[in-house]
C-alpha positions in Angstrom: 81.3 -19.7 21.0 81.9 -17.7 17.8 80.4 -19.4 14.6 82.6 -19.4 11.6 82.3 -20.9 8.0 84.7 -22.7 5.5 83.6 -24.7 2.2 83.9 -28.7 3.1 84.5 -31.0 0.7 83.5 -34.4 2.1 84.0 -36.6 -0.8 84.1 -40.7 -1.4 81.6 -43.6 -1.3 79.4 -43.6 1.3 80.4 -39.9 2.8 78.4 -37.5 3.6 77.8 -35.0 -0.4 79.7 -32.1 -0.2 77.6 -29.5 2.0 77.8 -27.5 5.6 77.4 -27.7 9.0 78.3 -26.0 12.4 82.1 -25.3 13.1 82.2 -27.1 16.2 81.1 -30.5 14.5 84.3 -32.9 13.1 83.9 -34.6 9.6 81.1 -36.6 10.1 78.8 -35.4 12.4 77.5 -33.0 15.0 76.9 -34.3 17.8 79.8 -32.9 20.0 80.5 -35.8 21.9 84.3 -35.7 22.0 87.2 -36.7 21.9 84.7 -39.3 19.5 81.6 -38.6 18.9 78.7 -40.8 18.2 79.1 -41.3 14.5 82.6 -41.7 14.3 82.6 -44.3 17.0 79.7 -46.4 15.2 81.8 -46.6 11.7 85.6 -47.0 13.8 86.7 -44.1 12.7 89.1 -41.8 14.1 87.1 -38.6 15.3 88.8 -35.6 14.1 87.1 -33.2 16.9 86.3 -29.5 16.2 87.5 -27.8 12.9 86.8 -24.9 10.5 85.8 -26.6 7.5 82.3 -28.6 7.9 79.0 -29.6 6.6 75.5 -27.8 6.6 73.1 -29.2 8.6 69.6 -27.7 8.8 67.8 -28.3 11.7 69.7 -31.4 12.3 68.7 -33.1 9.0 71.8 -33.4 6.6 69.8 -32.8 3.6 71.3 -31.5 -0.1 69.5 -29.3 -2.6 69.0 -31.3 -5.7 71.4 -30.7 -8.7 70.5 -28.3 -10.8 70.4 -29.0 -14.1 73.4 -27.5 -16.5 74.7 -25.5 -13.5 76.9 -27.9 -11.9 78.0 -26.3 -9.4 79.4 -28.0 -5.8 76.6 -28.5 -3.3 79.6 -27.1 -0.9 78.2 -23.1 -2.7 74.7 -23.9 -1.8 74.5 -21.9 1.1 71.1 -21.9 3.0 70.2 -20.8 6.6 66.5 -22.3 8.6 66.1 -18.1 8.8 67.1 -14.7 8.3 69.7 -14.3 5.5 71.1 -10.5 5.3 74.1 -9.1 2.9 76.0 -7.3 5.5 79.2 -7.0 3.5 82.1 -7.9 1.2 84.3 -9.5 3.9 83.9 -12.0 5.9 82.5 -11.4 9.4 82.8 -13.4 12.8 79.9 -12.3 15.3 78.0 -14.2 18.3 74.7 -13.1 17.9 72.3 -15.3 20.2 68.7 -16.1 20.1 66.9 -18.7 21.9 67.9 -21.3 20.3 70.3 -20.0 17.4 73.5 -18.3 16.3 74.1 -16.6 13.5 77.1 -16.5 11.3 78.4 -14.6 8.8 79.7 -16.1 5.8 80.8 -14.2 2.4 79.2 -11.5 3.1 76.0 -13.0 3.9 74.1 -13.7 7.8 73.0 -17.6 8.3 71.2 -18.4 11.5 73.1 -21.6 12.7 70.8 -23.8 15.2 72.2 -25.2 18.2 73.2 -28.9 18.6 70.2 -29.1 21.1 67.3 -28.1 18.7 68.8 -30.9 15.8 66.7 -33.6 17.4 63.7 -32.8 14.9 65.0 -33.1 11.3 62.6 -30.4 9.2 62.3 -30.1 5.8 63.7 -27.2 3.8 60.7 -24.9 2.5 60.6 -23.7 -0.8 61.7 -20.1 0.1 64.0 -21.7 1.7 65.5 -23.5 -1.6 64.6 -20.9 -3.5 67.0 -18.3 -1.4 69.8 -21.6 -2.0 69.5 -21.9 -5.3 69.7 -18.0 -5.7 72.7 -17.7 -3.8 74.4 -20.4 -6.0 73.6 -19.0 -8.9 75.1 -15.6 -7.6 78.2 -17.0 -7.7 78.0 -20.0 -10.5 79.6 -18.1 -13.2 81.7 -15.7 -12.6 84.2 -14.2 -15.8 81.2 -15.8 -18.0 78.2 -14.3 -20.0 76.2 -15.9 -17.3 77.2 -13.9 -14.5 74.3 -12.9 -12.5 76.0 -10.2 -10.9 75.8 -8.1 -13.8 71.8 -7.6 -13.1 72.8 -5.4 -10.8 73.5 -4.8 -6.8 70.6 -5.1 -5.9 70.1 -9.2 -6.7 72.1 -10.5 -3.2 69.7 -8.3 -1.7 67.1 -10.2 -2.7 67.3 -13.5 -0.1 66.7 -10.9 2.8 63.5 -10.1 1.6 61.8 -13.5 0.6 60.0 -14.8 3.8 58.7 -17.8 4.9 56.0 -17.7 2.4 55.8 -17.9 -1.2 55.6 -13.8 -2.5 55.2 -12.7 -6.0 59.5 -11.6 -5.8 59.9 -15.2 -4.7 58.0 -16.3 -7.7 59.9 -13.6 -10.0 63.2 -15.0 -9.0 61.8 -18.4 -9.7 61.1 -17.6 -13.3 64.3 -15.8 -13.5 66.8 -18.6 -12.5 64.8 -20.8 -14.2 65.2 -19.0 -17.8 68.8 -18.0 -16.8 69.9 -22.4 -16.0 67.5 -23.0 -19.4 69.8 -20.4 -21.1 73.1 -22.2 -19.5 72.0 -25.4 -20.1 71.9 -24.5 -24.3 68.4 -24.9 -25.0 66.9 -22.8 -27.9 65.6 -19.9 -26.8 61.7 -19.6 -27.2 62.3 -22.7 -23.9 63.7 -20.6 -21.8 60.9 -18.8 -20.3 58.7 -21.5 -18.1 55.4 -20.0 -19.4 53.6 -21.9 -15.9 55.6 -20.1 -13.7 55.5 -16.7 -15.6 52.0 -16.9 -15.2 52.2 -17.9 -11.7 54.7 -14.5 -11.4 52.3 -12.3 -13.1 49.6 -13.0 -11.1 50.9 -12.4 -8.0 52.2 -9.6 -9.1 49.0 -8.3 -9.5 47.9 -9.0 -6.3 51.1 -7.2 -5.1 50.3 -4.7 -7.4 46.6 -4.7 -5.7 47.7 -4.2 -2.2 47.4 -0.9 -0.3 50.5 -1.8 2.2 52.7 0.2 1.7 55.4 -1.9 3.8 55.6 -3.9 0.6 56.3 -1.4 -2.0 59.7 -2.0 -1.8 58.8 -6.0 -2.9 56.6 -5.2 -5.1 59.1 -2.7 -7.2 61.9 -5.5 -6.8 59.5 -7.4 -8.3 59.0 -5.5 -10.7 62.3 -4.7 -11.4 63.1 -8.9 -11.9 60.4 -9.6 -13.9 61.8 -6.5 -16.5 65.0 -7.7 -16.5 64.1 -11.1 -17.1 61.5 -10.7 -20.3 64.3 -8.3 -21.8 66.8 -11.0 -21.3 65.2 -14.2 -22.0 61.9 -13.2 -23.9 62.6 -10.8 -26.8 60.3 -12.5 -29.3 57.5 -9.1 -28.6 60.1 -6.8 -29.9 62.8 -4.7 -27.8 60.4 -1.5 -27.1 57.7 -3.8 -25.3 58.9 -2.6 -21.6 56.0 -4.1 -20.0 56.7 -2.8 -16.6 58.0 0.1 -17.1 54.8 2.0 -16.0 53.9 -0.2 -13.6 57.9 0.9 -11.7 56.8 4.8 -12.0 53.8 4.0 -10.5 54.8 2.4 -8.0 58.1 4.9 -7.1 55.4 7.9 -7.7 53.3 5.8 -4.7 55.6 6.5 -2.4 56.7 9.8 -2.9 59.9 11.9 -2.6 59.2 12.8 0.8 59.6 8.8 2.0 63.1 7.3 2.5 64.3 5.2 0.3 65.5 1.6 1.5 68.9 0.5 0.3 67.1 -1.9 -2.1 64.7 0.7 -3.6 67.4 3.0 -4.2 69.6 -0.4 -6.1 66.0 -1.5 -7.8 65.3 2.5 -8.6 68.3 3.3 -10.9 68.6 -0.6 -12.5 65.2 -0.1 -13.7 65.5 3.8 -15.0 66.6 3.1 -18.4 63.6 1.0 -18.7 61.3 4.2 -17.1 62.9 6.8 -19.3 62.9 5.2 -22.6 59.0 4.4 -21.1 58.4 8.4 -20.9 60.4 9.0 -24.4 57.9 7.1 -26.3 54.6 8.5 -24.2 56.3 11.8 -25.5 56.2 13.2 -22.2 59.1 14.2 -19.2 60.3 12.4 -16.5 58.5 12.5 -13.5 61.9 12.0 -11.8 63.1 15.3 -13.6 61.9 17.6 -10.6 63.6 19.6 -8.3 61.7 17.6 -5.3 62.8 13.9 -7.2 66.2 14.8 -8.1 67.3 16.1 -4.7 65.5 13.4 -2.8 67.5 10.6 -5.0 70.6 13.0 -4.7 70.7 12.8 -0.6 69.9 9.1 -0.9 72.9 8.1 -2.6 74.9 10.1 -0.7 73.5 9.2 2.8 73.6 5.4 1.2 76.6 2.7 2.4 76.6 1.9 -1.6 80.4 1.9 -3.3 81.6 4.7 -5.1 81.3 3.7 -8.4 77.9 3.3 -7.7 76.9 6.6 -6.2 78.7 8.0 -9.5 76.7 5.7 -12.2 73.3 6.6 -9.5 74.3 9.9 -9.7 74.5 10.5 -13.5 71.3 8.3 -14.0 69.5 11.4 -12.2 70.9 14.1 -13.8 69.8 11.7 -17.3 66.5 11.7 -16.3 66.2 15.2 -18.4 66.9 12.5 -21.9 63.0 12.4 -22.2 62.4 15.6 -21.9 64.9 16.8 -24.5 63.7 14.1 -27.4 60.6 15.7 -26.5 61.9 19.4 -27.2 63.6 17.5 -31.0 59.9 16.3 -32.0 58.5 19.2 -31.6 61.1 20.9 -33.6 60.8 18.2 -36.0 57.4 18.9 -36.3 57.9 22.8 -36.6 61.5 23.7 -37.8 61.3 27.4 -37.5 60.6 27.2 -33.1 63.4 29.0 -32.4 62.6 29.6 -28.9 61.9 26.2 -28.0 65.1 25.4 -30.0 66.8 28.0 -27.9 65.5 25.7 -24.7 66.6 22.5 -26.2 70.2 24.0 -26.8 70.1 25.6 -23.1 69.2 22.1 -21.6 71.6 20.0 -23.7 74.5 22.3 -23.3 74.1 22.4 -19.4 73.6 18.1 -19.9 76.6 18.0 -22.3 79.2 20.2 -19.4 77.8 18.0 -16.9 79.4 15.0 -18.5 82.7 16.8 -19.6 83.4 17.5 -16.1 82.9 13.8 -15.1 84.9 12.5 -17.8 88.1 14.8 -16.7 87.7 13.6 -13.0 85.8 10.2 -12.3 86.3 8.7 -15.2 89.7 10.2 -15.1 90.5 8.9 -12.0 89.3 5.5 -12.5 91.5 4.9 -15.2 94.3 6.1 -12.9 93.9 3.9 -10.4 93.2 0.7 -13.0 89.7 0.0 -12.9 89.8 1.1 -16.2 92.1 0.1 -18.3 93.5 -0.5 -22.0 94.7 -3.9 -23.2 95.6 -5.4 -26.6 92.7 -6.0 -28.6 92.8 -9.4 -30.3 89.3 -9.5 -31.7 89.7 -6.3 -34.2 93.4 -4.7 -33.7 93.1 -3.5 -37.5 90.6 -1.0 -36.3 91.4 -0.5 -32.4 94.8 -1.7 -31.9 93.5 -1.8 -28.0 90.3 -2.0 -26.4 88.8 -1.7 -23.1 88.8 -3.4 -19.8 87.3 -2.9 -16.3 87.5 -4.0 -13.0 83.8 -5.0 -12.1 80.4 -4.7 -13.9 79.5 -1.4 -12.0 82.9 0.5 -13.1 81.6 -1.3 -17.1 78.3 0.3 -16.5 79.2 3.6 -15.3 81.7 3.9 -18.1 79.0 2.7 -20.8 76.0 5.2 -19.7 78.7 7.8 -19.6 79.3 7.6 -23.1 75.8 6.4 -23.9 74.4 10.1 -22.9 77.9 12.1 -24.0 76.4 10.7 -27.6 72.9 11.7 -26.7 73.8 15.0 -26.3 75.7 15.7 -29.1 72.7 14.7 -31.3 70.3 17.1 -29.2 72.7 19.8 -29.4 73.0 19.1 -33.5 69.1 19.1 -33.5 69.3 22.6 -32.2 71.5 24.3 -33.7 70.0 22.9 -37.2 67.1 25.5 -36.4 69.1 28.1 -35.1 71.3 28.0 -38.2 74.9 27.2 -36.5 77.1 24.8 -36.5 79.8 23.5 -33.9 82.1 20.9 -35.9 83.4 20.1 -32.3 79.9 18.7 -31.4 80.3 15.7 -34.0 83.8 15.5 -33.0 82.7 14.5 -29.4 80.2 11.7 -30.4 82.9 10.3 -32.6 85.3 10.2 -29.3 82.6 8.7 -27.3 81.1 6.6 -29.6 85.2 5.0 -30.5 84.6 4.4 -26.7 81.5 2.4 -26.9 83.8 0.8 -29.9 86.8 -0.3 -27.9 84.8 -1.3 -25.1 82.5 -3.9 -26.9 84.9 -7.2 -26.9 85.2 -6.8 -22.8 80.8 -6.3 -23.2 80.8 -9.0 -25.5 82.1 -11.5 -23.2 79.0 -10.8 -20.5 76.2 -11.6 -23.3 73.4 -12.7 -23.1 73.1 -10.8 -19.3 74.7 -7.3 -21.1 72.3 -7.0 -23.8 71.5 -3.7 -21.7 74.7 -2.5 -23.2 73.1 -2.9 -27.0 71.8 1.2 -26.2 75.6 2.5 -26.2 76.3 0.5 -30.0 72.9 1.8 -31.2 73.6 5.5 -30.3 77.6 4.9 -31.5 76.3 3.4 -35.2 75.9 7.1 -36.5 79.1 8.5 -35.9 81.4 5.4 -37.7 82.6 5.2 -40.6 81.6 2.5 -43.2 84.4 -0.6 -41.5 83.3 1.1 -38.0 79.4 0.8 -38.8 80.0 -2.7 -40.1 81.7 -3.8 -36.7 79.0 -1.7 -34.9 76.0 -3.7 -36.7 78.2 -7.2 -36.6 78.3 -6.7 -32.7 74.7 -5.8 -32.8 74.1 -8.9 -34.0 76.5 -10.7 -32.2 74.8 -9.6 -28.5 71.8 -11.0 -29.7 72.5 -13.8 -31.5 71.6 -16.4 -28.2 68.7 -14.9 -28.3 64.9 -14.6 -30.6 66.0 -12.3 -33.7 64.7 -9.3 -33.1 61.0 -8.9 -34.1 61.7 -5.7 -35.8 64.2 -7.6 -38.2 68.1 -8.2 -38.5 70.3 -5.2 -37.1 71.3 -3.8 -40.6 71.7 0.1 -41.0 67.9 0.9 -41.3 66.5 -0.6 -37.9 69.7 0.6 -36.0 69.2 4.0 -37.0 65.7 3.8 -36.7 65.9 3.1 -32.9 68.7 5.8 -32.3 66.3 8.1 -34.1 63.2 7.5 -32.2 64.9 7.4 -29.0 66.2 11.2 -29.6 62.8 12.1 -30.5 64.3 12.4 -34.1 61.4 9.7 -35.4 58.3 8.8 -34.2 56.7 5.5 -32.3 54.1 3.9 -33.9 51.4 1.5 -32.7 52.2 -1.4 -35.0 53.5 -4.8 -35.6 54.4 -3.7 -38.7 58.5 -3.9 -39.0 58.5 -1.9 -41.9 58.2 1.6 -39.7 62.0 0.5 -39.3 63.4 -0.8 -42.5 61.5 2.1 -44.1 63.0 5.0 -41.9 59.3 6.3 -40.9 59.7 5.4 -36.9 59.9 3.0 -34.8 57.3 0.2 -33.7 56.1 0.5 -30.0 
């Protein structure tokens, strides 16, 4: 018997709340016994036999996951299998896959393990990975069109229930802390109460232990972990300042461990490139290059993505993320220029590495950028927020196509400055350079009211308005350090003070290697145009 899934609704006094159950069981129960089963026959109902829309059952007991505060979502989403839940796809998929005493189905793209009638004779409870994997899977898809859409974390996060087990694991206890700071964010309380500090704690010690362990068939955890736990102090705990990436190191380390020689699982490669911004502003201010920047590490991630199943948007955003992986290495080349103006030769270098960056991205904007706007994953609508400045602005199709077109323009203006910082010692000047980050940073420009409408999970995109500040005009810079503002206005003000014109430039400065880091708490370094704190 084939195993399919529909949402139920099972509504009214007295009925069963709206949940799951096996396709061959009728409204009420599950016990098979047609043409009226057991249930139906106690409460004189008429039994409505086999159908395609039922309740989950677990093991026979008919529990429900408890609501969850501010997210009020239908129990009919919470999806939860006993066992073994795997993303095998977009569509839906029909499959007999037979154990002992289970089938599996597949549902929305995920794999539940469905027991038979004759093992729900012994009601169990749910576990807590169990509920945790539930209430991730309803959170996936709780918001969707809203700033509190999950999804926008990245691919890798319905990858997740497939690798929390039967026992509690330091990624179980990092999605913990995360959906617990994303329903407190929902839910409207301020926002130094988002962050449960108990089970932060309880995530950063096991992550330590993780951290600890010398198996290295849990690396792949341990960076997801990793991975979660950045994501979520950047997003729900700014109050230590925007530079503090506490994990970044600890993600290097932990790639570095297992080497470009190893194949990469689907989820390291996802985890890998959501957390490289993170590892490359990380090398920028240690003033050192990527250790991704190698011939070994940038062919090993190359084959990876394109021996991977991942989409093609994807493989283009993974694929420009390694060829970024030089950005620490050139702010690198501009402070040491900065700190002797008359290096030509390493000048020379700077404008030899830039330029060859700088083509790179020319060549992608005039053919996948080009052709996603041809076939309408990017697109240009009316824009209602500002049309005195941008009569349209930007929309796309999905967060990846947003992301791919945000880093695109992110580095196209990183590479403009380079190029400027070089040819400042070499004593030329290419108008056509400043010309460029003016077109790309109008980009970042038109593209903020669709980015706007994903805060607080798109504060990742704050990079592209930082790096876009210098080339506006004074109306452009005002809307520029509005929106700056605007992105993080659920959130703590930023430690190093309000986004006005000194602390803006002062991060796009230190981040080109055009300002220095300092080790202080000190937000002056910013206001005052001396560096930047770290």
């Amino acid at each position: 018997m084939l195993i399919t899934a529909s949402p139920s609704k099972v509504g009214g006094p007295g009925q069963e709340p709206h949940a799951w159950a096996a396709a061959w069981a009728c409204t009420y129960c599950c016990d098979e016994k047609w043409p009226t089963c057991g249930t139906c026959a106690r409460a004189g109902k008429i039994c409505s036999g086999a159908r395609n829309t039922f309740k989950f059952v677990v093991n026979g007991s008919h529990n429900e996951l408890p609501d969850d505060a501010g997210i009020g979502i239908e129990k009919s989403r919470l999806l939860l299998a006993s066992a073994g839940i795997g993303k095998v796809g977009k569509r839906w998929h029909d499959e007999d896959v037979t154990t002992s005493n289970s089938r599996h189905a597949f549902v929305n793209g995920y794999s539940f393990r469905c027991h038979t009638p004759a093992t729900f004779s012994k009601p169990l409870p749910w576990n807590p990975p169990d509920l945790l994997i539930a209430h991730l899977i309803a959170c996936l898809d709780a918001a969707p069109g809203t700033g509190h859409d999950l999804r926008i974390l990245g691919a890798f996060l319905p990858l997740i229930p497939r690798h929390l087990g039967s026992a509690q694991t330091a990624l179980g206890h990092a999605v913990e802390l995360l959906l617990g700071a994303w329903t407190n964010s929902r839910r409207g309380l301020p926002s130094h109460l988002w962050l449960d500090l108990r089970t932060y704690n309880r995530a950063l010690s096991s992550l330590k232990a993780a951290l600890d362990d010398v198996n290295v068939g849990q690396l792949t955890n341990t960076l997801t972990t990793l991975c979660v736990l950045q994501k979520t102090e950047i997003l729900y705990d700014f109050g230590r300042g925007s530079n503090q990436e506490n994990h970044a190191a600890g993600l290097i380390a932990v790639i570095n461990r297992c080497g470009p020689e190893q194949p990469m699982t689907e989820m390291a490669l996802h985890v890998t490139f959501e957390s490289i911004f993170h590892m490359l502003q990380e090398d920028i201010r240690q003033r050192r290059e990527s250790d991704f920047h190698t011939s070994e590490w940038m062919t090993a991630l190359k084959d990876t993505i394109d021996a991977s199943d991942v989409g093609l948007v994807l493989k283009h955003l993974y694929h420009l993320w390694v060829e970024a992986t030089a950005w620490p290495g050139l702010a690198r080349l501009v402070r040491l220029l900065r700190q002797d103006p008359t290096d030509t030769i390493t000048a020379a270098e700077l404008r030899q590495r830039a330029t060859s960056l700088a083509e790179l991205l020319q060549h992608q904007d005039e053919t996948i950028l080009a052709s996603l706007a041809e076939s309408g994953a990017i697109t240009k609508v009316e824009n209602t927020t500002r049309p005195d400045l941008f009569p349209k602005c930007y929309s796309f199709e999905d967060f990846p196509t947003a992301k791919l077109f945000s880093t695109h323009s992110l580095f196209s203006i990183i590479a403009c400055r380079f190029l400027q910082e070089a040819d400042r010692v070499l004593g030329t000047k290419d108008p056509a350079v400043e010309k460029q980050a003016r077109r790309f940073s109008k980009r970042t420009w038109m593209a903020y009211p669709w980015l706007r409408s994903q805060t607080p999970l798109a504060v990742d995109f704050t990079a592209c308005l930082v790096f876009s500040y210098e080339a506006g005009d004074e109306e452009e810079r005002k809307f520029c350090a509005a929106g700056l503002r605007e992105m993080d206005s659920s959130r703590h003000p930023p430690p190093i003070g309000e986004w006005v014109e000194a602390t803006i430039m002062a991060n796009a400065k230190a981040y080109s290697g055009r300002l220095p880091f300092i080790r202080t708490q000190d937000p002056k370094v910013e206001y005052e145009g001396v560096g930047c704190r770290s």
